[in-house]
C-alpha positions as CSV (number, residue, x, y, z in Angstrom):
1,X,109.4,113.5,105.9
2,X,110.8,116.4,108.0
3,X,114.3,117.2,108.3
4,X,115.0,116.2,111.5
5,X,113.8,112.5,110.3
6,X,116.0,112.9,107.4
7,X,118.5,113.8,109.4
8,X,118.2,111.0,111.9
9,X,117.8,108.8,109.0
10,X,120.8,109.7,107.6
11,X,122.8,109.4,110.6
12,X,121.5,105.9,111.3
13,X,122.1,104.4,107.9
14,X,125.6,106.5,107.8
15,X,126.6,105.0,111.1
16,X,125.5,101.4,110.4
17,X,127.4,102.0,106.7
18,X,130.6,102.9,109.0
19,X,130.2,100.1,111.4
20,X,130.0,98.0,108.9
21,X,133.3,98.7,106.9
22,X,134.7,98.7,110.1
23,X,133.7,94.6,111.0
24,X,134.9,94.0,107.3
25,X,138.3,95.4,107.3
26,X,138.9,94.0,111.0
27,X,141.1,91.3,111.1
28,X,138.8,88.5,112.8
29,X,137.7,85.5,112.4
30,X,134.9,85.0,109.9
31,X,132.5,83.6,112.8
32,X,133.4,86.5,115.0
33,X,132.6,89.0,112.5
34,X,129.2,87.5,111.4
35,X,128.4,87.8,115.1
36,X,129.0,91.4,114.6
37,X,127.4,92.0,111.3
38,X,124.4,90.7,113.2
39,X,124.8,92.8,116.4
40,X,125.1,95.7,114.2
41,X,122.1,94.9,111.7
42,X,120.0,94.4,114.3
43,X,120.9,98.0,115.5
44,X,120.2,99.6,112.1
45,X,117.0,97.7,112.2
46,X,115.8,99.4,115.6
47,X,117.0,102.6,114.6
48,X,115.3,102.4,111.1
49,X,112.2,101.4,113.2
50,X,112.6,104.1,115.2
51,X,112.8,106.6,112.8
52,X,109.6,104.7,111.0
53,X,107.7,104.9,114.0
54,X,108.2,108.6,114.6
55,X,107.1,109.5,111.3
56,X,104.3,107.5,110.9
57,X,103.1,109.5,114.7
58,X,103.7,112.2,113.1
59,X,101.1,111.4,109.3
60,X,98.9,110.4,111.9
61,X,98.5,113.5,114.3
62,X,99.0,115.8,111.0
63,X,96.1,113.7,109.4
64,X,94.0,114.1,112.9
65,X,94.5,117.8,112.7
66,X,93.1,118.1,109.4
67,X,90.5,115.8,109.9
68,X,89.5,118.0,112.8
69,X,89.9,121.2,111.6
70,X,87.5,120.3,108.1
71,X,85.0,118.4,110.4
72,X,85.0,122.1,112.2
73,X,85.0,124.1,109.2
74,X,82.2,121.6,108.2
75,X,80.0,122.0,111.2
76,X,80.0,125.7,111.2
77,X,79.2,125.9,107.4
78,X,76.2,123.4,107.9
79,X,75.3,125.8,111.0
80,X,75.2,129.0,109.1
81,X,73.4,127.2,106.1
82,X,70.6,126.2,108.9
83,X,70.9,130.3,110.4
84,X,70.3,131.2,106.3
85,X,67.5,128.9,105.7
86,X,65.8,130.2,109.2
87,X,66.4,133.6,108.0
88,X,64.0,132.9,104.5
């Protein structure tokens, strides 16, 4: 995980964390705050997503790179293997 995604992790669950104490030491009723506690877990929830998402894009392009460059790096090795065995 890079930092940024740490970072935005971090923020999200810090924020959700504040939000949270915030509906608990508000003085409402209990029905009121459960309404909240879901509002607000439901944010967490896209933002964890969100963060998910972006990382997973990111394995995925990383692993697409590799797979590319190798497949390359392949090629060219069978290549000059072929311009060896053409040679002899």
């Amino acid at each position: 995980m890079n930092n940024n995604v740490k970072i935005i992790f971090g923020f999200a669950v810090g924020a959700a964390a504040g939000a949270l104490t915030g509906l608990l030491m508000a003085p409402q009723s209990g029905k009121k705050t459960r309404k909240l506690i879901n509002s607000e877990s439901d944010k967490m929830r896209e933002a964890v997503s969100d963060v998910v998402s972006e990382t997973l894009d990111q394995a995925k392009n990383k692993y697409n790179n590799l797979l590319e460059e190798y497949l390359d790096k392949g090629k060219q090795s069978v290549a000059k293997a072929k311009q060896k065995a053409k040679l002899n």
